[in-house]
C-alpha positions in Angstrom: -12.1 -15.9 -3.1 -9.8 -17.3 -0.2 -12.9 -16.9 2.4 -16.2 -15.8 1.7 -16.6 -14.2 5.3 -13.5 -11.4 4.6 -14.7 -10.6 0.7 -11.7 -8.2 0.5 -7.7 -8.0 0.2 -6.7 -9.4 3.6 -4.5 -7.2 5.4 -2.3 -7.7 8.5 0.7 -9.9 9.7 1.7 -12.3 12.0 1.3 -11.2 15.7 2.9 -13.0 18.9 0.7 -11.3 21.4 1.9 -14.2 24.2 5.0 -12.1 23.8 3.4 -9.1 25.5 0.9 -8.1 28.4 -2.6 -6.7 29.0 -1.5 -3.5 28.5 0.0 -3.7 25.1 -2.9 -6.0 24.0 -5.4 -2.7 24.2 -3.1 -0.3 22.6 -2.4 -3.3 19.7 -6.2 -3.8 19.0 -6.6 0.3 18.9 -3.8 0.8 16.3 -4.5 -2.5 13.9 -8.2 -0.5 13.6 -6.1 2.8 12.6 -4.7 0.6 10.6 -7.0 -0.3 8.5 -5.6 -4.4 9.8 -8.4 -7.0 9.1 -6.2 -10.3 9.6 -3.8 -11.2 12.0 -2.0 -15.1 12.1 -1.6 -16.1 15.6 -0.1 -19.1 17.3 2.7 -19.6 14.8 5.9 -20.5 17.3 3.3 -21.2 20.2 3.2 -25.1 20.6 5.8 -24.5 24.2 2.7 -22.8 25.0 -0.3 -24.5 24.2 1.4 -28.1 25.2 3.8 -27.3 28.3 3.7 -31.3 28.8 3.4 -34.2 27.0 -0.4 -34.8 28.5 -1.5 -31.1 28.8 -2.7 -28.7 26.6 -4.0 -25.4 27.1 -5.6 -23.0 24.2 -7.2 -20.6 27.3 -5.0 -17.8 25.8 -5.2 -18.6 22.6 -9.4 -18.3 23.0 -8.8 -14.9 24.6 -7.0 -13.3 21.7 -9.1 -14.8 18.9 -12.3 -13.8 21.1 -10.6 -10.3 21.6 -9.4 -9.5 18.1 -12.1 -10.8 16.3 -14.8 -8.4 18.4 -12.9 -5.2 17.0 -13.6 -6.8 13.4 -10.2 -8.7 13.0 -10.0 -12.2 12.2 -7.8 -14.8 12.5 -5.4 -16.8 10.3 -4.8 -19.7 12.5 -1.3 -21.5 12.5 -0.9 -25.0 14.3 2.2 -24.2 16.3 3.9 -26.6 14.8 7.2 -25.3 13.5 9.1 -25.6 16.5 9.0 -28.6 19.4 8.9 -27.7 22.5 12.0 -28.2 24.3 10.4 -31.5 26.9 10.0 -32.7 23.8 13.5 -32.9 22.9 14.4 -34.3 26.3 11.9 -36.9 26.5 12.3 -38.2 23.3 15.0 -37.3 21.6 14.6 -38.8 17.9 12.4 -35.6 17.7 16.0 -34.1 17.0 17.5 -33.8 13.2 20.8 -35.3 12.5 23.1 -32.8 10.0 24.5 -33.1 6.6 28.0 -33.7 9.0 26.3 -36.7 10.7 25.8 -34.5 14.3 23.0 -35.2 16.3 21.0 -31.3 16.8 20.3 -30.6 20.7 17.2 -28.3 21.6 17.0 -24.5 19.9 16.4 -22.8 16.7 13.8 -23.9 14.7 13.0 -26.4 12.0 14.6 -28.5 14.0 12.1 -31.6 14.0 13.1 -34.8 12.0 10.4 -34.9 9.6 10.6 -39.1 9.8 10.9 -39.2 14.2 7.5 -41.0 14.6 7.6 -38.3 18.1 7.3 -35.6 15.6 4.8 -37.1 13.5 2.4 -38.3 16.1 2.5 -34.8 18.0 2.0 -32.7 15.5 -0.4 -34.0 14.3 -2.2 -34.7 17.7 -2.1 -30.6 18.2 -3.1 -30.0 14.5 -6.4 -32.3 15.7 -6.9 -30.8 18.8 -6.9 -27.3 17.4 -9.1 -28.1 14.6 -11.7 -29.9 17.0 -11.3 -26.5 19.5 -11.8 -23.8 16.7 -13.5 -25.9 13.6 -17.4 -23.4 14.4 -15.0 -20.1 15.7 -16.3 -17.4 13.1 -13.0 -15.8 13.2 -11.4 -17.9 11.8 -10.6 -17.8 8.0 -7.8 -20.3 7.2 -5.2 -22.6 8.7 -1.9 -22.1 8.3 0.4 -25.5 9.3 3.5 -25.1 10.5 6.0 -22.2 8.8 8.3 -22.4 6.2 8.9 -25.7 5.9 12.9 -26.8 5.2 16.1 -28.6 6.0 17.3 -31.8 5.6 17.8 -34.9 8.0 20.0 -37.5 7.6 19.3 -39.4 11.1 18.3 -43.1 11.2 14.8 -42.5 10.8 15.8 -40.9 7.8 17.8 -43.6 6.7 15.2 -46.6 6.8 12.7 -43.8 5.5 14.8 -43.5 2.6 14.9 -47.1 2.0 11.6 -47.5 2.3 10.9 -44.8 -0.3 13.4 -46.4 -2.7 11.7 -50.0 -2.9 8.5 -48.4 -3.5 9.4 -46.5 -6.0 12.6 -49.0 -7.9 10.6 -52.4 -6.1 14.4 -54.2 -6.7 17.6 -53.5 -5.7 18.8 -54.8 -9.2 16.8 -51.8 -11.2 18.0 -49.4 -8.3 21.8 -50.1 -9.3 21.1 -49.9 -12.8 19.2 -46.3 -12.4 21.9 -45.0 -10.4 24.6 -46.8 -12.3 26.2 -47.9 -9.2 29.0 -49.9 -11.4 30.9 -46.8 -11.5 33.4 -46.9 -8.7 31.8 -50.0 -7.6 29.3 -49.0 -5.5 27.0 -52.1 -6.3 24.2 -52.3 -3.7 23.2 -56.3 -2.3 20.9 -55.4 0.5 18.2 -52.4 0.9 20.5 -51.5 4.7 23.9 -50.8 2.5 21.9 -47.4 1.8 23.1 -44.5 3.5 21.9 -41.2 3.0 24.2 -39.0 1.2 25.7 -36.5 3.4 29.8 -35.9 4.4 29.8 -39.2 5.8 29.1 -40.9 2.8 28.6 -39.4 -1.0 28.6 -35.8 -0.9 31.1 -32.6 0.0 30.0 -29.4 0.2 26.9 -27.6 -1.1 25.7 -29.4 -3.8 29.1 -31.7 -4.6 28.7 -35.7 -5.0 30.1 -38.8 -6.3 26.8 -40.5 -7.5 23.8 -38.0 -8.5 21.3 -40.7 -8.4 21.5 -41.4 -4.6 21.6 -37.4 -4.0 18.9 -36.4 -6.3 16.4 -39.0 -5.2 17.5 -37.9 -1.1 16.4 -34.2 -2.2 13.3 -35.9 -3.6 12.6 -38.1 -0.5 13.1 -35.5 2.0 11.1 -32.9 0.0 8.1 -36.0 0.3 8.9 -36.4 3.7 8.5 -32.5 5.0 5.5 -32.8 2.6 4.1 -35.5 4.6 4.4 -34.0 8.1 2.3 -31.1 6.4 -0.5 -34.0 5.0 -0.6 -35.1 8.7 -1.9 -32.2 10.6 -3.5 -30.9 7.2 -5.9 -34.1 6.9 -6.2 -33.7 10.8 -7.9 -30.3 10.2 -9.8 -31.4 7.1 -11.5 -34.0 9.6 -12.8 -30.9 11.6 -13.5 -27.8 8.9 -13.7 -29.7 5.8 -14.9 -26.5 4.3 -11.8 -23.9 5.4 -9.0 -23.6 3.4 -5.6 -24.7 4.7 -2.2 -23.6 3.8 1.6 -22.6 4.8 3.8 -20.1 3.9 6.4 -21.1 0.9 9.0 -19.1 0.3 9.5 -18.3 -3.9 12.3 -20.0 -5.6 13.5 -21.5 -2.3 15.8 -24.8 -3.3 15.1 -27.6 -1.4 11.6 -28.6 -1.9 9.5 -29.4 -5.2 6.6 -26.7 -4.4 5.1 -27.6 -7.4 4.5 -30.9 -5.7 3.7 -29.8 -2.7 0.6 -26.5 -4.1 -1.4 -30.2 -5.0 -2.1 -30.5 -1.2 -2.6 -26.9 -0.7 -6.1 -25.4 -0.8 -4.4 -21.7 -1.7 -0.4 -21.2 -1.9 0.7 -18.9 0.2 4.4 -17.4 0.6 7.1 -14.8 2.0 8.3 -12.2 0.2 11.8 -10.9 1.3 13.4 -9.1 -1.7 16.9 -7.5 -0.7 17.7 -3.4 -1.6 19.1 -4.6 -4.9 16.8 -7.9 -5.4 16.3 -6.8 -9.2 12.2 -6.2 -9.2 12.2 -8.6 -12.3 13.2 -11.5 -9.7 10.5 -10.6 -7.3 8.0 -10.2 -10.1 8.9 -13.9 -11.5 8.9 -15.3 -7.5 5.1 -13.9 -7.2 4.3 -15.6 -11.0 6.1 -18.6 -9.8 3.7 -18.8 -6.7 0.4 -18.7 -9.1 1.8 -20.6 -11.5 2.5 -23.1 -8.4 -1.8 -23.7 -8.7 -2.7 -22.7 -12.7 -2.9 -18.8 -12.3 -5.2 -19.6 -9.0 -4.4 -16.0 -6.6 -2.0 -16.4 -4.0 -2.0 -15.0 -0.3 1.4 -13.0 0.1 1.7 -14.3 4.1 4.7 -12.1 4.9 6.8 -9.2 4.0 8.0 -6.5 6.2 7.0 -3.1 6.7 10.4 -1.8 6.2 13.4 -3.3 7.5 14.4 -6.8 7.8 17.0 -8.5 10.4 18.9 -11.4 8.2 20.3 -9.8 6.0 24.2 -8.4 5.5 22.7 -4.8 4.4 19.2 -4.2 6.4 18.2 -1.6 5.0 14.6 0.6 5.3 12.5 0.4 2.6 12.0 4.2 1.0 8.7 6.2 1.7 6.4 4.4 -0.9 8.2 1.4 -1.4 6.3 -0.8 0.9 3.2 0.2 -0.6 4.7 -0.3 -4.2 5.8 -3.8 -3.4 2.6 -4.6 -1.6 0.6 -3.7 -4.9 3.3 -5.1 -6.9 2.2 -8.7 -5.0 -1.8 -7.8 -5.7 -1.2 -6.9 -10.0 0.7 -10.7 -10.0 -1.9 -12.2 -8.3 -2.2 -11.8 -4.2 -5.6 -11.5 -2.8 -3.6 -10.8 0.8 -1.3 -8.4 1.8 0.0 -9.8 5.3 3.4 -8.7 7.0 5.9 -10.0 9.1 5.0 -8.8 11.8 2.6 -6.4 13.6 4.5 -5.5 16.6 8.2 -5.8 16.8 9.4 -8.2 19.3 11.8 -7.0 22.2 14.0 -9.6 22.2 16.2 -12.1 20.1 17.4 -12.6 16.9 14.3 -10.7 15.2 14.3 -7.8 17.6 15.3 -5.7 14.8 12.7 -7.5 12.2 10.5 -4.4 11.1 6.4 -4.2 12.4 3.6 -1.9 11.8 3.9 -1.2 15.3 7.6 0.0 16.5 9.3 -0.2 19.7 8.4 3.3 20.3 5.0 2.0 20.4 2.3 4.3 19.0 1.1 5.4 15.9 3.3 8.4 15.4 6.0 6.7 12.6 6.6 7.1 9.2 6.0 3.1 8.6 2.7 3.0 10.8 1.4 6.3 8.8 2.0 4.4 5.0 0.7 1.1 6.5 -2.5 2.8 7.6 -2.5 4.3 4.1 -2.3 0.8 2.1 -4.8 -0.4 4.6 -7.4 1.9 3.6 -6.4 1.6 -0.2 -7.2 -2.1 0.3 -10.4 -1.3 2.2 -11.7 1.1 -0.9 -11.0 -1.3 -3.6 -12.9 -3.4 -1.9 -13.7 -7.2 -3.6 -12.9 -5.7 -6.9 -9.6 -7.6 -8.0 -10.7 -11.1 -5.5 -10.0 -13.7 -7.5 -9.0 -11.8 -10.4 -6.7 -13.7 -12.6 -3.7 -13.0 -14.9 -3.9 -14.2 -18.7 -0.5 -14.1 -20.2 0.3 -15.9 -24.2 3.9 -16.8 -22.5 5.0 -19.1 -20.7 8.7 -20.4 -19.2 9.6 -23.7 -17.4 10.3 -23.7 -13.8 11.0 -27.6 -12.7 12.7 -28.3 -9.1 13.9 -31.7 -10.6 15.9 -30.3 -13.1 17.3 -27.6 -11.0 18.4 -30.3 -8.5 20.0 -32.3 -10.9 21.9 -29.0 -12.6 23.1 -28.1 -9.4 24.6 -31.8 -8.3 26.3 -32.3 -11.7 29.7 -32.4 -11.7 30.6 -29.9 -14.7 30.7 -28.3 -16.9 30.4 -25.7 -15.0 30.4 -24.1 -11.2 28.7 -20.7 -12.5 25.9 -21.9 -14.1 23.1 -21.3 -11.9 19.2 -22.9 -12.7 17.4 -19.8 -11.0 19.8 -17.2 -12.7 19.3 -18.7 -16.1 15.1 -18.6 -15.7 15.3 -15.4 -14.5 17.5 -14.1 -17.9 14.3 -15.1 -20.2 11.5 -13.8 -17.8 13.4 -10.5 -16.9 13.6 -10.0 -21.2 9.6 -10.2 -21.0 9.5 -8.0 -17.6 11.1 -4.9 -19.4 9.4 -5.3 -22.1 6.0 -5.7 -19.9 5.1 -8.9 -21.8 3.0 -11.0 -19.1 4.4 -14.8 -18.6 3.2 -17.8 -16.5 5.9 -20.1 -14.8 4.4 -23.1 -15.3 5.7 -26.8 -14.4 6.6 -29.6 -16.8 2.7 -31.1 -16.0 1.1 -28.1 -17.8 -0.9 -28.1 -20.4 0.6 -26.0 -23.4 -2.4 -25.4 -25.9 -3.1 -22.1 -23.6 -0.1 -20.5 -24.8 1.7 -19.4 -28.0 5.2 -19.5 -26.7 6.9 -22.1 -24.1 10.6 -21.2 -22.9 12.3 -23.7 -21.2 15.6 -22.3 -20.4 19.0 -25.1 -19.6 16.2 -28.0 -19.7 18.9 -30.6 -18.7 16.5 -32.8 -17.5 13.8 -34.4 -20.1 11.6 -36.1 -18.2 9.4 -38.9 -19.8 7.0 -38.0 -22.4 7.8 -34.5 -22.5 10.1 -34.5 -25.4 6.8 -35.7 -27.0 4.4 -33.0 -25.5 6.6 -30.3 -26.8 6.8 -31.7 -30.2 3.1 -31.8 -30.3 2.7 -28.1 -29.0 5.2 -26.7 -31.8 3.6 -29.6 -34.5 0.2 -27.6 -33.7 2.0 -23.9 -33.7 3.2 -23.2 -30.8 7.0 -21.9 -30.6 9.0 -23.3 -28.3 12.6 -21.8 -27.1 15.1 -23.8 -25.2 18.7 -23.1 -24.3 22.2 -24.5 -23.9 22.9 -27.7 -21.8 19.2 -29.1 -22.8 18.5 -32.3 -23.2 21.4 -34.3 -21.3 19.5 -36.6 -19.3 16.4 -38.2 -18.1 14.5 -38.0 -15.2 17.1 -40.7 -13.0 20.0 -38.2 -14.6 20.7 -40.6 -17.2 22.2 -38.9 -20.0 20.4 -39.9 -23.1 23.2 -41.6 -25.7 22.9 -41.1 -29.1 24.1 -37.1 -29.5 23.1 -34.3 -27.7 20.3 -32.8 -27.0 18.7 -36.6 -26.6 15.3 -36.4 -27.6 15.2 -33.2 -28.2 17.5 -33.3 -30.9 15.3 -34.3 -33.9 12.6 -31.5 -32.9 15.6 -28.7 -32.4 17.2 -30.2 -36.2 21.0 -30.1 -34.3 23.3 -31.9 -33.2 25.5 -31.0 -30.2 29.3 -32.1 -30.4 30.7 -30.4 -27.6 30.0 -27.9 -24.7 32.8 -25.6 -23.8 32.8 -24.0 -20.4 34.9 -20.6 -19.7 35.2 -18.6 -16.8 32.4 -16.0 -16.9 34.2 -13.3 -17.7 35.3 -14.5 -21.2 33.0 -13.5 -23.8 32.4 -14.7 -27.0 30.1 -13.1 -29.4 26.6 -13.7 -31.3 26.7 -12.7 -34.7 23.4 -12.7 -36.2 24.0 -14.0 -40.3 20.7 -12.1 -41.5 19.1 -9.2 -39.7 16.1 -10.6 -38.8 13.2 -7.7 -36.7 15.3 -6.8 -33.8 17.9 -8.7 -34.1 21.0 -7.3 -36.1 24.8 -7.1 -35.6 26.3 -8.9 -32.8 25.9 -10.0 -28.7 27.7 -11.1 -26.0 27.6 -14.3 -24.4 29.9 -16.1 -21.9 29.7 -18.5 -19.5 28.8 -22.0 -21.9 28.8 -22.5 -26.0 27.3 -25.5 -27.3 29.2 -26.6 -30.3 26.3 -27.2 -33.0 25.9 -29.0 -36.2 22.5 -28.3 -38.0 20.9 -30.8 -38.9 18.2 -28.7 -41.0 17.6 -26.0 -38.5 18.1 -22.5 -39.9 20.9 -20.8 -38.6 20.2 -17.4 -37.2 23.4 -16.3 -35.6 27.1 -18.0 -35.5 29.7 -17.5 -33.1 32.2 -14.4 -33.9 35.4 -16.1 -32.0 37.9 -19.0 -30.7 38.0 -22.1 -33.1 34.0 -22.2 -33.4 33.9 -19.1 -34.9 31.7 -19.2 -37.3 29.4 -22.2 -36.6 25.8 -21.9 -35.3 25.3 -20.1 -31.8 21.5 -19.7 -32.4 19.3 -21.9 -34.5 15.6 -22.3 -35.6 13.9 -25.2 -36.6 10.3 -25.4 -38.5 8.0 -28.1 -36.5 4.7 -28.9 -38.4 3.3 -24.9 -38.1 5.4 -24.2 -35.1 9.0 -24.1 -34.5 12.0 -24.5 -31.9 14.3 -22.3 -31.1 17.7 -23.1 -29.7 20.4 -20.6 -27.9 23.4 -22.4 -27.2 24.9 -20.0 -24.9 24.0 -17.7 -22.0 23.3 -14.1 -24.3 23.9 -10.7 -22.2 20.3 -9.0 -22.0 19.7 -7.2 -24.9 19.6 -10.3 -27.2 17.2 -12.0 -25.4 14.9 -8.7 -25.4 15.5 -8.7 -29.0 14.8 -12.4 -30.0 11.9 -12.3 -27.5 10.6 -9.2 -28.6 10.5 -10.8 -32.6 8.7 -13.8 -31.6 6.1 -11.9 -29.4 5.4 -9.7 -32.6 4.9 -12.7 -34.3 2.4 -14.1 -32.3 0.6 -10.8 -31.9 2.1 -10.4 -28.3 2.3 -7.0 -27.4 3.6 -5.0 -24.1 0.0 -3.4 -22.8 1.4 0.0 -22.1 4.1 1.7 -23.5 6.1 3.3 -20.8 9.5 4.1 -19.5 12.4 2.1 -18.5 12.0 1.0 -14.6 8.1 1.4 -14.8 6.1 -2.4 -14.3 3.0 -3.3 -16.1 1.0 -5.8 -15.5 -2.9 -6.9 -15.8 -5.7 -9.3 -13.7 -9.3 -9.6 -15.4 -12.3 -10.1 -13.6 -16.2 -10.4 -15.3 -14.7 -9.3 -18.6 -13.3 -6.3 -17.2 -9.5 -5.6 -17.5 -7.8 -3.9 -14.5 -3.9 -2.7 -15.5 -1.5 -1.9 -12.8 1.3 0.8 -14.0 4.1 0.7 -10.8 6.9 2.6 -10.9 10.1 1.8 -9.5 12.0 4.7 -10.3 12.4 7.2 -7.4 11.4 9.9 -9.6 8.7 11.1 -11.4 7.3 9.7 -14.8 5.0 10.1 -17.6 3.6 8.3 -20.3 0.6 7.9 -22.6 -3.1 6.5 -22.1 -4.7 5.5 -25.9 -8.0 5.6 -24.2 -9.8 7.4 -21.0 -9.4 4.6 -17.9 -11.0 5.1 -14.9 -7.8 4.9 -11.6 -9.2 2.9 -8.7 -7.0 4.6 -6.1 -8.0 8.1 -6.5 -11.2 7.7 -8.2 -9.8 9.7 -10.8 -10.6 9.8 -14.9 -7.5 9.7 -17.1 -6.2 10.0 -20.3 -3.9 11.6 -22.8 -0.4 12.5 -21.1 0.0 11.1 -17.3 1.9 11.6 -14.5 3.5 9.2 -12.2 5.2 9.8 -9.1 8.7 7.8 -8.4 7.4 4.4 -6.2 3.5 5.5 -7.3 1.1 3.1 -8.4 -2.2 3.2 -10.6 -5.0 0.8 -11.0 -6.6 1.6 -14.4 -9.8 0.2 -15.0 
């Protein structure tokens, strides 16, 4: 478990009680106990307050509200402050200040809003980290750290610039291999000195979101500031380690978020942590592969979910209230994927600025008396009965897909072949295929080991990075089946493409050869005609958006295109590997082929959906001691029913079921 002193599902939020008085502090403390609240994160924007100078620093308050909270049973999820400088900061020195992707130098306001390289940024935050960790290291209530907040955004200031330089010689050691990696001969952009290096930004290489010249200088700056955020996070982290060696430490990520390698960055992390913020048409299949994302960020090790609102949010273009039982489904929807916390954003709802209108437990109107307050207490005294039941309860799924922040980088900076294809909605095509079908699946990183698991998917693997062309030979040698997709293959890990046919190394394993790739505007479809019905898979699909043009080279051809001047040729291929095979789909397939192919291979394997249920009704599983705990959530707003094989015992009501049962629409069961 996370902490040993709370052994239950954390519950509670962030809370900004320096934003209120004495008065509401009371009233606060009164209804987080009606709440069935346990954990509440303090000092998360606070460092204006805890360092009003550059030589004073003052925690007084901070001691009061710890002290206070933590003598009505609620403890503490300490944050460091750190996530935005105080404004003498900025005026006293400001490198503190980030530089943007135009080349303007930021003044004071907002937040993330520190250069992660401005040694003045560096050294105080990690001075406060210290100081705080010396204060509160033998507080009891106290359960974890929690640095900064949602880390993100990119500098390009000078700082940045010799940082980046400095990063490059470590990891190229000469300027000759440098040009040859990023094949600076094109448009003669030969480097002579380490200081002809600018960072790319619209001053230099790039245009736009995600447009450049030379992919080698923009992927490696992604790479370099993603290390660089990283470190300011090593900083205060190993400044707290110093003090409570034995308290876990953390900060709040934020799912599928682009701009940093979390997979890199769940290594220094003692427990991942992140915010969930699905929209009112966020498909649930997305937010179900965010939360297995965020496990998978650690092996399968449980998550905290740090923040999600109550009901409405404030950012969005449609802010809309989440329905009577939604919050609670969502909440438990986090807990069956692996959450050992269920913490919103935020307790009380501020009275001013731009999140004024960000939901809380606690309302403007101030007292218990709302619908939201009434289903928080509800989940808070769910959480409370269940007890340590599912802590540290883990998922166990045969599946598995590729998630690798490399490789979505380098898709999105390549210039073709196309501006639709999109990394994240690509992924999320093959996990939402297992989510309706309620087949569990890990999202695992290109590091993982594969003998766990009876089938990898690694859906537009553009980017083969070195020695994993061989690791995935060895898992389908030894019988694993492996699926990858269109535009696989290309290049290596500098985006190099790999000469000699596509898809490079690959292309032996897969037994194809890839001539061409066309690219269409998404709304032209072609069609997948399977040759052979094969389980599930009969007739013919849709597909749009790219078509590999494939030559076998001794794979078995499943389907074949159905029009334009491939018609005809393989679409779809399979490819026997030692007792395995590989599977290749050279287009993007509309949803009900990939529920059918995925479907065939499960059955294969002996991979079976654990419940059979209606359509809009998630399944999922954690075991713990042997014991097997199934969560049935339903996201339909009305009422459903389905069929138990066996008599399971349902956690939240304490009730004994089988045969025919009933669901209400948003309801949730716990089946031991």
């Amino acid at each position: 478990m996370i902490n040993d002193k709370l052994p239950k599902i954390w519950y509670g939020g962030d809370y900004n009680p320096e934003q209120w008085g004495e008065e509401e502090w009371d009233e606060d403390v009164r209804m987080f106990k009606l709440a069935g609240i346990d954990v509440a994160t303090l000092n998360v924007f606070s460092w204006a307050t805890n360092q009003p100078n550059e030589d004073t620093y003052d925690f007084a308050w901070l001691d009061e509200h710890i002290d206070r909270l933590y003598k009505n049973g609620i403890y503490t999820c300490l944050a460091t402050s750190t996530a935005a400088h105080p404004a003498w900061m900025a005026k006293k020195y400001p490198d503190v200040l980030r530089v943007d992707f135009q080349g303007r130098k930021r003044a004071f306001g907002g937040r993330h809003n520190s250069c992660p390289n401005s040694p003045t940024y560096r050294k105080y935050s990690e001075r406060i980290a210290d100081k705080l960790g010396e204060r509160y290291k033998d507080h009891p209530a106290v359960l974890i750290w929690h640095v900064s907040n949602e880390y993100g955004g990119y500098c390009y200031c000078d700082h940045c610039a010799t940082g980046f330089r400095e990063w490059l010689k470590e990891k190229y050691e000469t300027i000759d291999v440098l040009n040859k990696t990023w094949n600076t001969k094109f448009w003669g952009h030969t480097f002579y000195e380490w200081d002809e290096i600018v960072p790319p930004n619209a001053l230099s290489e790039e245009w736009g979101a995600n447009n450049t010249s030379f992919q080698g200088i923009s992927l490696d700056y992604r790479r370099f500031q993603s290390d660089s955020l990283l470190e300011c996070y090593k900083l205060e982290h190993n400044a707290l380690k110093k003090h409570t060696p034995n308290l876990p430490i953390t900060t709040n990520l934020m799912g599928t978020y682009p701009q940093l390698d979390y997979f890199k960055w769940a290594k220094e992390m003692d427990v991942v942590s992140w915010d969930n913020y699905p929209a009112y048409d966020t498909p649930h299949s997305l937010t179900a592969m965010r939360h297995d994302l965020m496990r998978g960020l650690k092996s399968g090790q449980p998550f905290m979910l740090m923040e999600q609102t109550p009901s409405q949010q404030n950012w969005q273009p449609y802010n809309s209230l989440k329905r009577p039982g939604v919050m609670r489904l969502w909440s438990y929807q986090a807990v069956a994927r692996g959450a050992d916390t269920v913490l919103f954003f935020q307790l009380r709802r501020s009275v001013g600025a731009c999140e004024k209108y960000h939901g809380a437990v606690v309302e403007h109107v101030g007292h218990e008396h709302t619908r939201v307050f009434k289903e928080s207490a509800h989940v808070g005294q769910e959480l409370a009965q269940l007890s340590d039941k599912l802590l540290d309860a883990r998922v166990h799924a045969k599946v598995a897909i590729v998630f690798d922040w490399d490789n979505r980088w380098a898709i999105e900076l390549s210039s073709g072949p196309s501006v639709a294809l999109d990394y994240v909605n690509e992924v999320h095509k093959y996990y939402d295929a297992l989510y309706q079908q309620n087949i569990a699946a890990d999202m695992i990183s290109v590091d993982e080991d594969l003998s766990q698991y009876d089938i990898v998917i690694a859906p537009v693997l553009y980017m083969v990075k070195s020695g994993y062309a061989k690791k995935i030979e060895e898992f389908t040698t030894n019988g694993g089946t492996f699926i990858t997709t269109f535009f696989s293959g290309i290049v290596n890990e500098n985006d190099l493409v790999t000469t000699g046919g596509y898809p490079g190394e690959l292309r032996d394993m897969l037994g194809i050869w890839v001539e061409e790739i066309d690219a269409l505007a998404p709304e032209h479809k072609n069609q997948i005609v399977i040759k052979n019905k094969l389980g599930k898979l009969e007739g013919s699909y849709e597909c749009n958006l790219l078509f590999d043009i494939i030559h076998s080279e001794g794979a078995d051809v499943i389907a074949e295109y159905g029009s334009d001047f491939y018609k005809g040729t393989p679409v779809v291929t399979s490819n026997k590997v030692g007792t395995g095979k590989a599977v290749y789909v050279g287009t993007s397939p509309e949803a009900s082929f990939l529920q059918d192919l995925l479907s065939n291979l499960s059955e294969e394997k002996g991979i079976q959906a654990l419940l059979d249920v209606p359509h809009g009704v998630e399944v999922t599983e954690r075991w713990k001691d042997g014991k097997a705990y199934t969560f049935v959530m339903n996201h339909n707003s009305e009422e459903i029913t389905f069929e138990l094989e066996s008599t399971r015992k349902e956690l939240l009501t304490n009730q004994t079921l089988s045969g025919s049962v009933a669901l209400e629409g948003y309801g949730v069961m716990i089946l031991e």
